[in-house]
C-alpha positions as CSV (number, residue, x, y, z in Angstrom):
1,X,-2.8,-35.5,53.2
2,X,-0.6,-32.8,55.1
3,X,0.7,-30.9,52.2
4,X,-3.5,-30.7,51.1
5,X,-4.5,-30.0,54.5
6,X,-1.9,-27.1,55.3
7,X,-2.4,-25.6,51.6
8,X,-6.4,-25.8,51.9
9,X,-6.1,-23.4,55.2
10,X,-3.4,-21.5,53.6
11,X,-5.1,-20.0,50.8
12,X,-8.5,-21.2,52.4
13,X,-7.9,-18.4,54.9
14,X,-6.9,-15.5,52.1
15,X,-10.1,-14.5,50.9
16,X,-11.5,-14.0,54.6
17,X,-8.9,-11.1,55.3
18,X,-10.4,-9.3,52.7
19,X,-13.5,-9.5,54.4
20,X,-12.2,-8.8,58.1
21,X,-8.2,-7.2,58.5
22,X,-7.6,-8.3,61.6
23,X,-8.1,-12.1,60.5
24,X,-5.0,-11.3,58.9
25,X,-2.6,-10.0,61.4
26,X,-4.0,-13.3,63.2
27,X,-2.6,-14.8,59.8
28,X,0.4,-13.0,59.9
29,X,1.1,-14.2,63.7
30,X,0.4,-18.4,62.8
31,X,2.9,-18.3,60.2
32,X,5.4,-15.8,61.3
33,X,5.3,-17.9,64.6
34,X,4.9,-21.7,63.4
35,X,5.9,-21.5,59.9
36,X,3.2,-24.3,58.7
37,X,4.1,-23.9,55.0
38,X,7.9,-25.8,55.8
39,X,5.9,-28.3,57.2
40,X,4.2,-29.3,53.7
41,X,5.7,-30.6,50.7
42,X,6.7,-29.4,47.2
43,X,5.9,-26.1,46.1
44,X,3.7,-24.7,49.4
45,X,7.3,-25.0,50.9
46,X,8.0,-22.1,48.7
47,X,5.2,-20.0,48.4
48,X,5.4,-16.5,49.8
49,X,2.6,-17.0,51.9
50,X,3.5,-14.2,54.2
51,X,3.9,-11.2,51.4
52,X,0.5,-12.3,50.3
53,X,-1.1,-11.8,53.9
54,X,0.7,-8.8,54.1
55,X,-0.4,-7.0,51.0
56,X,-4.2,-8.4,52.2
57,X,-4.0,-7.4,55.2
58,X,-2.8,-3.7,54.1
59,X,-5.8,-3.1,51.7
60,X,-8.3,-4.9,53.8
61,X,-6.7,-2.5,56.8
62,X,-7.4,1.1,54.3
63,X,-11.1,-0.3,54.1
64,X,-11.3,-1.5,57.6
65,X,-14.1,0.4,60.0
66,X,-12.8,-1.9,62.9
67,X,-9.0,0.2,62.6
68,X,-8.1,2.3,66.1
69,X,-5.9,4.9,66.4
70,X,-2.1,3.5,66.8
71,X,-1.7,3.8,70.3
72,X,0.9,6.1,72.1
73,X,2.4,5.6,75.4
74,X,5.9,4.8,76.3
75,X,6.4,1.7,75.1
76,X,5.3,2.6,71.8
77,X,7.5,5.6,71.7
78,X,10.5,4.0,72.5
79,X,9.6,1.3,69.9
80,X,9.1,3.8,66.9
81,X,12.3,5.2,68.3
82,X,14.3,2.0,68.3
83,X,12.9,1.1,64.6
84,X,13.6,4.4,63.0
85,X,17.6,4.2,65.0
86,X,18.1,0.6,62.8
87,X,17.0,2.4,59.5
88,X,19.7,5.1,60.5
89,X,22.2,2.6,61.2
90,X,21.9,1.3,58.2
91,X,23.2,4.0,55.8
92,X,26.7,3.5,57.9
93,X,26.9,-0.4,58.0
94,X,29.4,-2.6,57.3
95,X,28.4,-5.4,55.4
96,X,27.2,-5.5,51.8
97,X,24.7,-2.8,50.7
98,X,21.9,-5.4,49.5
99,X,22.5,-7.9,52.3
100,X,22.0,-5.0,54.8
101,X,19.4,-4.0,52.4
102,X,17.5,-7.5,52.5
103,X,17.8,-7.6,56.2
104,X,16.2,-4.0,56.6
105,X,13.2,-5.1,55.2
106,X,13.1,-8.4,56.6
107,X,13.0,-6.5,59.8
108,X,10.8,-3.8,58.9
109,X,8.0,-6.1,57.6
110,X,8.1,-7.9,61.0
111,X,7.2,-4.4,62.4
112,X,5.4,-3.1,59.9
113,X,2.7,-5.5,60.5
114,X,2.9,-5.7,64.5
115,X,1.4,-2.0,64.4
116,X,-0.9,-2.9,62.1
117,X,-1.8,-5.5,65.3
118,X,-1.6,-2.5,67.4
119,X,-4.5,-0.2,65.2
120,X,-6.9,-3.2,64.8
121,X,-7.1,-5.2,68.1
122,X,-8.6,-4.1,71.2
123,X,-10.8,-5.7,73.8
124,X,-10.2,-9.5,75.9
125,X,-11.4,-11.6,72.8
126,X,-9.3,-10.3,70.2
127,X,-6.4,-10.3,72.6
128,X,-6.9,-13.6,73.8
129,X,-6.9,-15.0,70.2
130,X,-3.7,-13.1,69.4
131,X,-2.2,-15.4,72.2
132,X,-3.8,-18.8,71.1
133,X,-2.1,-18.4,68.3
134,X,1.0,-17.0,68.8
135,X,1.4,-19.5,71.9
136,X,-0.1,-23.3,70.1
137,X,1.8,-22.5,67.3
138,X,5.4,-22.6,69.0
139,X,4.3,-25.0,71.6
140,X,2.9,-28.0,69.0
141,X,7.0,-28.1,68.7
142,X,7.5,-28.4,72.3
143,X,4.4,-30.9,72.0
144,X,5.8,-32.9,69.4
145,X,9.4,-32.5,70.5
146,X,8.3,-33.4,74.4
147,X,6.6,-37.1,73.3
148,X,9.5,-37.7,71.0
149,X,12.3,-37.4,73.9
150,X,10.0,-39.7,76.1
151,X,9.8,-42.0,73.4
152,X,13.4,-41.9,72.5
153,X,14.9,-41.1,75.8
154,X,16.3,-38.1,75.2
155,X,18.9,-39.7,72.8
156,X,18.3,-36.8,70.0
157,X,17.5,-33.5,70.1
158,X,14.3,-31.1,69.8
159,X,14.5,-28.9,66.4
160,X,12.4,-26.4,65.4
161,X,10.6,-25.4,62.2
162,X,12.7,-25.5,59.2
163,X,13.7,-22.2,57.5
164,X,12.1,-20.4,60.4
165,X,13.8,-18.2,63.1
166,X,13.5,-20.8,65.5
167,X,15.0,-23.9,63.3
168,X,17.9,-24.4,65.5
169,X,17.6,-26.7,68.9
170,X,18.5,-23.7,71.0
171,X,16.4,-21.0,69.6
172,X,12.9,-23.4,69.8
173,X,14.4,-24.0,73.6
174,X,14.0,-20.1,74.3
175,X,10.4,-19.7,72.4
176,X,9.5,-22.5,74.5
177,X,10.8,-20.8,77.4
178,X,8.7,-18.2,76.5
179,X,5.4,-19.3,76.1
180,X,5.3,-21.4,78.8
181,X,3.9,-18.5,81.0
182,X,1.4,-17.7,78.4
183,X,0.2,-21.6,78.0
184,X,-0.3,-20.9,82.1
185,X,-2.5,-18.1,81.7
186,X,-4.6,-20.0,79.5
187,X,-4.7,-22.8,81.8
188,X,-6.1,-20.6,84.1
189,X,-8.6,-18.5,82.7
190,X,-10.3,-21.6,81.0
191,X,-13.9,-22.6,82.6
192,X,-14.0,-26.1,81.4
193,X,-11.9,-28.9,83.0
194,X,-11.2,-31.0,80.1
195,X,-9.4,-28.2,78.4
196,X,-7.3,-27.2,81.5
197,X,-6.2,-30.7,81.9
198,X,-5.1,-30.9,77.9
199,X,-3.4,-27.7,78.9
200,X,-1.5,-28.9,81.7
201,X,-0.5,-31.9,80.2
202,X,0.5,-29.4,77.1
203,X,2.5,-27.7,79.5
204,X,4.3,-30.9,81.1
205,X,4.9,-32.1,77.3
206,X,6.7,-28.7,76.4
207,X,9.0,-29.0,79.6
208,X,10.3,-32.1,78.3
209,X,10.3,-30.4,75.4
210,X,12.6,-28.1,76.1
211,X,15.2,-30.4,77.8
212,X,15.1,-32.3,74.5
213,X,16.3,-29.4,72.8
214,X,19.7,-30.4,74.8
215,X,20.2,-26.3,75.2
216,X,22.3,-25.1,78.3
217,X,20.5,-21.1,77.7
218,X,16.8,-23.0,77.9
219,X,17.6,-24.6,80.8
220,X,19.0,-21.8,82.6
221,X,15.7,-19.9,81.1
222,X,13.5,-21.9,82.3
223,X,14.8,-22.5,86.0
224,X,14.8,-18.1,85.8
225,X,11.4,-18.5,84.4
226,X,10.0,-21.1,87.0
227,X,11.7,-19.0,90.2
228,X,9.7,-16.1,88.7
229,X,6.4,-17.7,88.1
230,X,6.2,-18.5,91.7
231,X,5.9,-15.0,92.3
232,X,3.8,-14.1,89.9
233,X,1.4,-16.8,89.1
234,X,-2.2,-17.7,91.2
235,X,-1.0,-20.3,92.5
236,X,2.8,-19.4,92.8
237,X,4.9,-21.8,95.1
238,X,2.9,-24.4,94.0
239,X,3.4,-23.7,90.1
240,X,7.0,-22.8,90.6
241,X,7.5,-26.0,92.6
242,X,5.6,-28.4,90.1
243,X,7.9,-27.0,87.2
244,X,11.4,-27.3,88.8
245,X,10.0,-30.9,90.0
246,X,8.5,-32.0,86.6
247,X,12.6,-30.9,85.3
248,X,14.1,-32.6,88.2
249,X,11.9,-35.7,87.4
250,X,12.6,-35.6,83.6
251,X,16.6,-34.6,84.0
252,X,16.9,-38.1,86.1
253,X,15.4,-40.0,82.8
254,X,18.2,-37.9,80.4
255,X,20.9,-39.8,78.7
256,X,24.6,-39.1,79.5
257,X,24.8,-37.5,76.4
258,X,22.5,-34.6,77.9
259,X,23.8,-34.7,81.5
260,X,27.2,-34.2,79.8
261,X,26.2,-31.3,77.6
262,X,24.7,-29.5,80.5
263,X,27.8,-29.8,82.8
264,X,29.9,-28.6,79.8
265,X,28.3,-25.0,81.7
266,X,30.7,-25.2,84.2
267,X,33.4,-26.5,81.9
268,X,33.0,-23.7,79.2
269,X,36.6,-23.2,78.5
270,X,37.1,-26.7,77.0
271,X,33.7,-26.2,75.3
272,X,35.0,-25.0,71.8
273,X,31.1,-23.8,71.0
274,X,31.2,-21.3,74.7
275,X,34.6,-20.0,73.4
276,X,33.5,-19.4,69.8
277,X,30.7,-16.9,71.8
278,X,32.9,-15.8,74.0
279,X,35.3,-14.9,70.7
280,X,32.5,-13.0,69.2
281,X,31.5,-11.6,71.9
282,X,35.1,-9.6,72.3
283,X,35.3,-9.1,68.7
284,X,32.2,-7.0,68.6
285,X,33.1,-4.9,72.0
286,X,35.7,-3.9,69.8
287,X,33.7,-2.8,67.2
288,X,31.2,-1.1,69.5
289,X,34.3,1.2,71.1
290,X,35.8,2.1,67.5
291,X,32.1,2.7,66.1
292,X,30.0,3.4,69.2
293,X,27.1,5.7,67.8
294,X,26.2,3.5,64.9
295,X,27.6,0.1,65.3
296,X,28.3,-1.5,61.8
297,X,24.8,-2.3,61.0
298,X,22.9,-5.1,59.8
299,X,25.1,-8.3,59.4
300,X,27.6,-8.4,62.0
301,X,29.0,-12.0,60.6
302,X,30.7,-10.5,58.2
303,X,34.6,-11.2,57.3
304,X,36.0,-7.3,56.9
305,X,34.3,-6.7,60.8
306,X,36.0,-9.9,62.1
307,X,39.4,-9.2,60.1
308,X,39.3,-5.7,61.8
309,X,38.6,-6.2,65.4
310,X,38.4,-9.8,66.0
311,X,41.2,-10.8,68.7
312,X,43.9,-12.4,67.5
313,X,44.5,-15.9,68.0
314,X,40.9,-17.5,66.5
315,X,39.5,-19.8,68.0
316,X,40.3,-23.8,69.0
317,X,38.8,-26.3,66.1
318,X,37.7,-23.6,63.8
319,X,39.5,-21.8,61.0
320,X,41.6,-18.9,61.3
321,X,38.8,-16.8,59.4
322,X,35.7,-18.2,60.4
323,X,33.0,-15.8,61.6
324,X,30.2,-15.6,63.8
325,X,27.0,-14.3,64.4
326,X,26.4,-12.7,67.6
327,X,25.2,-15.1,69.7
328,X,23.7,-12.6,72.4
329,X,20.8,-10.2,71.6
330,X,22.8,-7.3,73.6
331,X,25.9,-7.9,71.8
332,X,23.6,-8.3,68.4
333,X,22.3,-5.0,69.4
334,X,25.4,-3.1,70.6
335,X,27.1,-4.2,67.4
336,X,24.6,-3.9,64.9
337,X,23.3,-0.6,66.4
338,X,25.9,0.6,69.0
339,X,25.5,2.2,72.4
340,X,22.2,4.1,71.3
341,X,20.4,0.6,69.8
342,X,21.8,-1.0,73.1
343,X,20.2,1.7,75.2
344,X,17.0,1.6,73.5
345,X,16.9,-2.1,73.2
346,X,17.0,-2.0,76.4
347,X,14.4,0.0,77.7
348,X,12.1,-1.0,75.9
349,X,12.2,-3.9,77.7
350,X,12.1,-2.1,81.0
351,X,9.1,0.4,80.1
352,X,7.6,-2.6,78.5
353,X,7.5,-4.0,82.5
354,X,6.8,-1.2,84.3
355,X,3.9,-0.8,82.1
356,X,2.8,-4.0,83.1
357,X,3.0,-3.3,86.5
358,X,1.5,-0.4,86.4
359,X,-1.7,-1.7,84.6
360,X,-1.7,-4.8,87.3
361,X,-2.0,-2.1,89.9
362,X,-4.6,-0.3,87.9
363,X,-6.8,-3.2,87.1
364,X,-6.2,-5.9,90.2
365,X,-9.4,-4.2,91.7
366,X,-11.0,-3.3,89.2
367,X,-14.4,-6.4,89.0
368,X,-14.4,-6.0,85.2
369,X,-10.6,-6.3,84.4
370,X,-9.1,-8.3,87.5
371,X,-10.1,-11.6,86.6
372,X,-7.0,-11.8,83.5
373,X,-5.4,-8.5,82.9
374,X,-3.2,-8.8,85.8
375,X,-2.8,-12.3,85.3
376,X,-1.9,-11.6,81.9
377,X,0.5,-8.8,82.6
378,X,2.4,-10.9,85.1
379,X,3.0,-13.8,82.4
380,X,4.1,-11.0,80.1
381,X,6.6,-10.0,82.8
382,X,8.1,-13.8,83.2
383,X,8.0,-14.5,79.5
384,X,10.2,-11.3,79.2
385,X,12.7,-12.5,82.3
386,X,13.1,-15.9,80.3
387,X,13.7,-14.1,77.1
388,X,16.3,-12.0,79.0
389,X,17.9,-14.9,80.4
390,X,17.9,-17.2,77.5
391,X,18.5,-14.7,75.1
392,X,21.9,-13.7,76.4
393,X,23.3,-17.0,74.4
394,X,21.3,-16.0,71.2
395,X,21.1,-14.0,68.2
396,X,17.5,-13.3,68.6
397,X,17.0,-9.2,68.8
398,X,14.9,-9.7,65.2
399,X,12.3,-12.5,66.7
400,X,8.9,-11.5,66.3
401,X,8.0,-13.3,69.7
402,X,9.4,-10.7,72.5
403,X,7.4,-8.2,70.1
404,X,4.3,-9.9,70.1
405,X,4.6,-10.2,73.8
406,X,5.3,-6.0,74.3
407,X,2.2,-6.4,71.7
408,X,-0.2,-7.5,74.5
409,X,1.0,-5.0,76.9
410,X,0.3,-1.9,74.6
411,X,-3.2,-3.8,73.3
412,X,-4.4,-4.3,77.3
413,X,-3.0,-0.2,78.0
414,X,-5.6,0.8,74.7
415,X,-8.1,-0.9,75.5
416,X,-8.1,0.6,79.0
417,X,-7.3,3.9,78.0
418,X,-10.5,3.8,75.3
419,X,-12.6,2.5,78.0
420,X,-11.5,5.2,80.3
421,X,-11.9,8.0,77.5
422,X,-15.1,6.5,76.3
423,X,-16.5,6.0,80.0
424,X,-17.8,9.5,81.1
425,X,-20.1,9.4,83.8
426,X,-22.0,6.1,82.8
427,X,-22.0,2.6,84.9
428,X,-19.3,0.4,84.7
429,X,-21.4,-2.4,82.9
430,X,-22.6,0.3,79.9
431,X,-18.9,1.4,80.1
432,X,-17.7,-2.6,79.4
433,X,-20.1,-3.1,76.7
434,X,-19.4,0.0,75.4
435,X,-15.3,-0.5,75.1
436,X,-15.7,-3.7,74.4
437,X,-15.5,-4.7,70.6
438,X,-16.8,-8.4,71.2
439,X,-19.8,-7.4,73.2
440,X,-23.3,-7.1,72.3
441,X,-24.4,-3.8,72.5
442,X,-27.0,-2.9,75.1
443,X,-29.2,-0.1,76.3
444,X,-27.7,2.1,78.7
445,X,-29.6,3.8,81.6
């Protein structure tokens, strides 16, 4: 009944983004972010479900009469800058021309369509959908993986999505982390009370959740994340207080097994996985010194980078040429992309944030924005600090998530910049349902 139902919607859905593009970047972001296809059986497992959206969504985009300009500010200028600095570092990389190759346009289909996003959505509806989805699609596994700890008491771990980014018990323990603040906004901008209550018990599910995915960077994520929302939130002590209490309450249920694993922070050196990082880590601040303008590309787990500049000695319990991914997105992007990736990894985090505050402080005021955009912005800012936090411990710098989340920024900065261009001297309400692409139009005075 699964495989039928996920395979009905699958290529139920692919005629409709013929008919409207954007239905497919929302496409795109349901099975980039939940993978649903690896959750059916037989041959839907392997169906390139994604290259067909894709290709739909393109030609349906060409045709498209709802398509905006692609929006320029600094985020987005320091994101085509960062994508066209991997495409350079590729022609002096390291590893294997067609594995580098392969992982180029793995990467550049991920960003490919996230500016298709960028050209077709504007306005709080189409937004708002963008985050349903991206968010219920990685939280059914902190759902699903939060009843099964309560039922099994925390005896086995939380995995994610096979064959997805996320698979591993750590990397679903950071995309948790990082829709928390997202499932939070929707909690609060919903009008009914039945849905906010299935959200916050949602939200109380994926906490347990995330301790079932028995990973040390989640749980340092989401205490960063928690401290943070109590800033930021509506209701900030009190939501930061309910989250650190709802973990302190759940921790005290946890088997040894978990308490155990979670002290082994504090214990790193006799952890064999900690040093394996901390091996890595070394190995490719090597490489960055000897190659610091290009890195070595695409594919750092290679065995010619590790036989160059690994330190000697290996590492406890493993071979004596074992390798590694990077196990740290600023390491992943200092060594795939050296000091110039690094840089530009890095700010586009950083304008990514002050962009958000700036539009807080633009819109808090403002009757027709204030009631979500600065909400919204300040979720986008926590979701980013967990991401920073959790993704120190993860190879993650090619996750479509943190994207999607710079995605919102850039969508609400268009949409007020269209409003503002569009505006003129007319009233604020002709000026809404003018900008607005999900309202009715009306007569203007």
């Amino acid at each position: 009944m699964r495989n039928l139902l996920i395979a009905s919607i699958l290529f139920g859905v692919l005629p409709f983004i013929l008919w409207r593009a954007r239905i497919g970047v929302y496409a795109w972001a349901w099975i980039a972010m939940m993978v649903p296809h690896r959750l059916a059986y037989g041959f839907v497992q392997t169906m390139p479900f994604a290259q067909m959206v894709a290709v739909l969504t393109l030609i349906s985009t060409l045709f498209s009469r709802d398509k905006r300009p692609f929006p320029v500010n600094s985020i987005t200028v320091v994101y085509v800058c960062f994508m066209l600095w991997m495409s350079v570092t590729c022609l002096f990389a390291m590893g294997r021309p067609e594995v580098v190759l392969d992982q180029w346009v793995f990467v550049l289909k991920i960003h490919f369509m996230l500016f298709i996003t960028l050209i077709l959505l504007r306005g709080r509806q189409q937004i708002e959908i963008l985050i349903w989805i991206t968010t219920l699609s990685i939280a059914y596994y902190g759902i699903k993986g939060g009843a099964f700890t309560l039922l099994t008491g925390g005896s086995s771990r939380v995995w994610g999505p096979p064959g997805g980014v996320i698979s591993g018990n750590n990397e679903l323990g950071i995309a948790l982390v990082m829709v928390m603040p997202f499932m939070y906004y929707l909690h609060q901008t919903m009008h009914r009370k039945l849905g906010r209550y299935a959200m916050a018990g949602a939200m109380a599910l994926t906490c347990v959740g995330i301790l079932g995915t028995q990973s040390r960077g989640a749980l340092l994520s989401i205490v960063a994340m928690a401290l943070l929302l109590a800033m930021k939130g509506k209701n900030r002590i009190k939501t930061g207080l309910a989250i650190l209490v709802l973990l302190g309450v759940a921790m005290m249920f946890m088997p040894d097994s978990w308490t155990n694993r979670m002290n082994s922070i504090q214990t790193y050196q006799q952890d064999s996985s900690a040093m394996s990082r901390i091996y890595t880590w070394k190995t490719l601040w090597a490489l960055a010194l000897d190659r610091p303008i290009t890195g070595a590309g695409f594919g750092t787990d290679n065995p010619v980078l590790f036989s160059m500049y690994a330190p000697p000695g290996g590492v406890e319990g493993y071979p004596a040429n074992v390798v590694f991914v990077a196990h740290s997105i600023y390491l992943q992007a200092l060594g795939e992309h050296g000091f110039p990736g690094l840089a530009l990894y890095l700010l586009l985090g950083l304008v990514t944030w002050r962009k958000a505050a700036a539009i807080i402080k633009r819109t808090e005021k403002d009757p027709e924005y204030a009631d979500w955009v600065p909400l919204l912005m300040r979720m986008t800012q926590v979701s980013l600090v967990g991401f920073a936090v959790g993704g120190t411990f993860l190879t993650l710098v090619h996750f479509d998530l943190p994207y999607y989340i710079i995605c919102y920024v850039v969508l609400v900065d268009a949409t007020l910049r269209e409003r503002a261009t569009t505006a003129g001297p007319r009233s604020s309400a002709g000026i809404a349902q003018i900008n607005d692409p999900n309202s009715t139009p009306s007569r203007i005075p």
